[in-house]
KOLPA-792487 format. One record per atom (N, C-alpha, C): x, y, z; residue number from 1; atom name. Coordinates in steps of 0.2 Angstrom, whole numbers. Layout:
# residues N
<site <X, Y, Z>, NUM, "CA"> ...
# end
This chain:
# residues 80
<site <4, -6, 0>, 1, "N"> <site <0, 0, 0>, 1, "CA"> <site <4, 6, 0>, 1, "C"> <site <9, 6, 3>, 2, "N"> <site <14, 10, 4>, 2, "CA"> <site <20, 13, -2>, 2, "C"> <site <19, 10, -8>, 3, "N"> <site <24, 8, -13>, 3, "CA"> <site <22, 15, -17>, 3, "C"> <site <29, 19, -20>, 4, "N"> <site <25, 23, -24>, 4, "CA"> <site <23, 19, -31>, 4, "C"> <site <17, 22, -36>, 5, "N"> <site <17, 21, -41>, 5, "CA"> <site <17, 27, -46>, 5, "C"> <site <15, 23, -53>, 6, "N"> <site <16, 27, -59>, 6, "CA"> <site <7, 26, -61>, 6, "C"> <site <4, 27, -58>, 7, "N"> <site <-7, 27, -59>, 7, "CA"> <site <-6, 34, -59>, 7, "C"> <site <-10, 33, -68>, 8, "N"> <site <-12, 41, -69>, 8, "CA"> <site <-18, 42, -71>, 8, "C"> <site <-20, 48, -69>, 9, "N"> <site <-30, 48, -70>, 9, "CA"> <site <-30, 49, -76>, 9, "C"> <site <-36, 50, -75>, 10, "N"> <site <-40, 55, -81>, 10, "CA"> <site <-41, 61, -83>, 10, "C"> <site <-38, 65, -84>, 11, "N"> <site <-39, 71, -85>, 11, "CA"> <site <-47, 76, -86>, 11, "C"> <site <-49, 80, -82>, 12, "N"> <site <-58, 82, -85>, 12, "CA"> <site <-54, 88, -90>, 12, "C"> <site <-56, 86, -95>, 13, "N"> <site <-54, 90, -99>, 13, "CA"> <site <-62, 95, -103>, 13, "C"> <site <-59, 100, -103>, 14, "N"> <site <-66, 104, -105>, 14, "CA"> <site <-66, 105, -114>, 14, "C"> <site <-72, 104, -117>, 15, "N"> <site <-72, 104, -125>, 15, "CA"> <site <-76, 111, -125>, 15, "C"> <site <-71, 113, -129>, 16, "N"> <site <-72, 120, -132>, 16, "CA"> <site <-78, 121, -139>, 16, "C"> <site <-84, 121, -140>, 17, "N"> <site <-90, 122, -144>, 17, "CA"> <site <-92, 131, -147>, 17, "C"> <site <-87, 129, -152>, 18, "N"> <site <-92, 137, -153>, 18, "CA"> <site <-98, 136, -159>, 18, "C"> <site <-101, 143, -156>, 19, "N"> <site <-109, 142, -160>, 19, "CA"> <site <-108, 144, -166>, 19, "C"> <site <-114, 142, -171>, 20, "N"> <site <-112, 143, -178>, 20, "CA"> <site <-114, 151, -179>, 20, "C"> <site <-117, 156, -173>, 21, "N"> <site <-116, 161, -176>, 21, "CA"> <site <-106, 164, -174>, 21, "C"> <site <-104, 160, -171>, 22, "N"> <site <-100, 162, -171>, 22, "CA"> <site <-94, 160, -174>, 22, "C"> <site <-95, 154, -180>, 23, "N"> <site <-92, 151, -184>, 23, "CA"> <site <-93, 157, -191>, 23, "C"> <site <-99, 160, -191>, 24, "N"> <site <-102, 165, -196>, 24, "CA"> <site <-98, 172, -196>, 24, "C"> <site <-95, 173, -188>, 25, "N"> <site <-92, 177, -185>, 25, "CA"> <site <-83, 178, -189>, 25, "C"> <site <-82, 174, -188>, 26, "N"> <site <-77, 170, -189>, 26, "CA"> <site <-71, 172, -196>, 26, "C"> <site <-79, 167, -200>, 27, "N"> <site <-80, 170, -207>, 27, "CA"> <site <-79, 175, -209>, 27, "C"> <site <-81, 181, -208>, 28, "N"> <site <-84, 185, -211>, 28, "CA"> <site <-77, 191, -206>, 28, "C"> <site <-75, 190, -204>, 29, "N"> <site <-67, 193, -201>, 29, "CA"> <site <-61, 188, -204>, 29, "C"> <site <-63, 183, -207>, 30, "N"> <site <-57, 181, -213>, 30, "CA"> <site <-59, 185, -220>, 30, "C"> <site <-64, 188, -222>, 31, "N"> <site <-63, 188, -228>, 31, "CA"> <site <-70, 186, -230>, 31, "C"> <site <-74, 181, -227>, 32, "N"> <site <-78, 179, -232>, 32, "CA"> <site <-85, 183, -229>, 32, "C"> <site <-88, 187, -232>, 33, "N"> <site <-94, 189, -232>, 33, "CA"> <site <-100, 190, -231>, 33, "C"> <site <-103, 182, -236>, 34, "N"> <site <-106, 179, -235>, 34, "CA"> <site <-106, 174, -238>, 34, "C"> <site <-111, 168, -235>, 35, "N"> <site <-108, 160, -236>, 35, "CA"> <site <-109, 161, -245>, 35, "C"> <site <-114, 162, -249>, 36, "N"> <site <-116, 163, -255>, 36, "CA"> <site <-108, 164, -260>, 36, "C"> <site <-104, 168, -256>, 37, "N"> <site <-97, 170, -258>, 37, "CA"> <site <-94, 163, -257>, 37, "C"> <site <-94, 159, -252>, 38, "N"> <site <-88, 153, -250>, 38, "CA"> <site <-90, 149, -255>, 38, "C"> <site <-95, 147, -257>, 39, "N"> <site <-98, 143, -262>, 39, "CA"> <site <-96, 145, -271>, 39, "C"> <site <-96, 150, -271>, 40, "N"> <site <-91, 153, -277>, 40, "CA"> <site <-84, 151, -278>, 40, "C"> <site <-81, 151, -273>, 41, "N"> <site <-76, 155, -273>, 41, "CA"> <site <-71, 149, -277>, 41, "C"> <site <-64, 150, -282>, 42, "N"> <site <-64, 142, -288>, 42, "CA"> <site <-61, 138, -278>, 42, "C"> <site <-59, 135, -282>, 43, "N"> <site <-57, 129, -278>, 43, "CA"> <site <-50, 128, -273>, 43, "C"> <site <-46, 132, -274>, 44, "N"> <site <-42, 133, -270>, 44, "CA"> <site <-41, 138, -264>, 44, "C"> <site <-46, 145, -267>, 45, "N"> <site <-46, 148, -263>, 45, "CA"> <site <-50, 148, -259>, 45, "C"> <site <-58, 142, -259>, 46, "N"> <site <-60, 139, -255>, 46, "CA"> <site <-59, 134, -250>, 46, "C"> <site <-53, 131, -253>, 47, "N"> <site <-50, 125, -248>, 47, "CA"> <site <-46, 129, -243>, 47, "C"> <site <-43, 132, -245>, 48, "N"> <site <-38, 138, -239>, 48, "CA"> <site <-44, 141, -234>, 48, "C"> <site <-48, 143, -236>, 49, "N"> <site <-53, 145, -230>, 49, "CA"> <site <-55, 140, -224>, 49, "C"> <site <-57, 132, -231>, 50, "N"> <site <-61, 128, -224>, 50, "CA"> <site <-53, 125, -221>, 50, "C"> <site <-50, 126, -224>, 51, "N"> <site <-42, 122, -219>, 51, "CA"> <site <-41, 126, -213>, 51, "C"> <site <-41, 134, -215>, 52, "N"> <site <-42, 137, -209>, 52, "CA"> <site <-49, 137, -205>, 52, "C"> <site <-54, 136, -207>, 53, "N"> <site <-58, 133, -203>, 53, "CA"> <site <-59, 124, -198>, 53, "C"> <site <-56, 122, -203>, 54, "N"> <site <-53, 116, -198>, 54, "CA"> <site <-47, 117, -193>, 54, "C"> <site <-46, 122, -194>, 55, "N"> <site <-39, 125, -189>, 55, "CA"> <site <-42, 126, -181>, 55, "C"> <site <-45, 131, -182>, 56, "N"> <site <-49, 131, -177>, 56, "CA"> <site <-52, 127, -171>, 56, "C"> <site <-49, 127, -163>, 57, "N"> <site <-53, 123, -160>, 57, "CA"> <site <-59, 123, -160>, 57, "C"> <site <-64, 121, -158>, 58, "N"> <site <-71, 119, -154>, 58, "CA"> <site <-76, 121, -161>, 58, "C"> <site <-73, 120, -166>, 59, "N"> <site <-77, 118, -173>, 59, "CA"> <site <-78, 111, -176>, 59, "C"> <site <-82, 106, -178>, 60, "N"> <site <-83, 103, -181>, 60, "CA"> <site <-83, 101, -186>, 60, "C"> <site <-81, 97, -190>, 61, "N"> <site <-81, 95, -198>, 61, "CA"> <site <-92, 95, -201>, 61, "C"> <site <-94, 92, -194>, 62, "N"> <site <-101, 92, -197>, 62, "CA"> <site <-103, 100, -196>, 62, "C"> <site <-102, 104, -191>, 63, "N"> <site <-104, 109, -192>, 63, "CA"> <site <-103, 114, -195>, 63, "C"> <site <-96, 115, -200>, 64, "N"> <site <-92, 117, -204>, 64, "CA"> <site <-100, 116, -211>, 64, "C"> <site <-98, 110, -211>, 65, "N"> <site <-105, 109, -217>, 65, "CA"> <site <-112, 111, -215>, 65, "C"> <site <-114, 111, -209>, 66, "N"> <site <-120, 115, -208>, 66, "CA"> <site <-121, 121, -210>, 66, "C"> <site <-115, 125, -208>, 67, "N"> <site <-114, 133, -208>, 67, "CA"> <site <-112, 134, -212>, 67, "C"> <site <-109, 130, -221>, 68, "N"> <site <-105, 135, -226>, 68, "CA"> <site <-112, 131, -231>, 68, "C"> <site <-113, 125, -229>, 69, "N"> <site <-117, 122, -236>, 69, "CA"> <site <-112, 117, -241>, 69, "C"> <site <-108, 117, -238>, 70, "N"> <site <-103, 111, -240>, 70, "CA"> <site <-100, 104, -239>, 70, "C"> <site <-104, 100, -245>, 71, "N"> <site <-102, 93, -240>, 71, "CA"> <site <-95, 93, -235>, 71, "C"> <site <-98, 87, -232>, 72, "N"> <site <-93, 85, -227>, 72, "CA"> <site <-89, 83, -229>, 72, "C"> <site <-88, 77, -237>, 73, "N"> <site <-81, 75, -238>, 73, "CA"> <site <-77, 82, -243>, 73, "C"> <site <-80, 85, -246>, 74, "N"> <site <-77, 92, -246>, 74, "CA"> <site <-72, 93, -243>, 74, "C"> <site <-77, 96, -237>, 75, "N"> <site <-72, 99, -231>, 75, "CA"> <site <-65, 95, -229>, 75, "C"> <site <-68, 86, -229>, 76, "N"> <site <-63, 81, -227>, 76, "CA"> <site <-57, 84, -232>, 76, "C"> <site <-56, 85, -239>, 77, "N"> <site <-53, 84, -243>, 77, "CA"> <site <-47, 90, -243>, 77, "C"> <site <-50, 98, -240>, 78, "N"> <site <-47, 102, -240>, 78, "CA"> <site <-40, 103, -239>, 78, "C"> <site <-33, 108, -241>, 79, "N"> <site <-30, 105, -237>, 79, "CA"> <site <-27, 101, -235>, 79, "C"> <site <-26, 97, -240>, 80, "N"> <site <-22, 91, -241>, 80, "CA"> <site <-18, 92, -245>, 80, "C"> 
# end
């Protein structure tokens, strides 16, 4: 009982969510101004934006596609 050991917890770790008007936020102080624009834009200088939107903690791939309108394997592809 007495012995030391090496028993490591759990850490509570807290997950950071941000809301989608705040992802709209976000947007829109990088540059893009409305989602109608992100949907235009050709292809790379679309991918740069979602890459920096998957940069971001407490974002989501699914909510990323709720919020611009762009599928999810899109998103997955960005940035690569």
């Amino acid at each position: 009982m007495e012995k030391p050991n090496d028993d490591q917890c759990l850490e509570d770790t807290v997950r950071i969510r941000l809301t989608d008007d705040e992802v709209k936020r976000y947007l829109f102080e990088i540059g893009v101004s409305n989602i109608n624009m992100l949907q235009h834009m050709d292809k790379e200088e679309r991918d740069s934006v979602l890459f920096r939107l998957k940069a971001v903690n407490g974002i989501s791939l699914r909510q990323i596609a709720r919020v611009t309108g762009i599928s999810k394997s899109v998103i997955q592809r960005a940035g690569k």
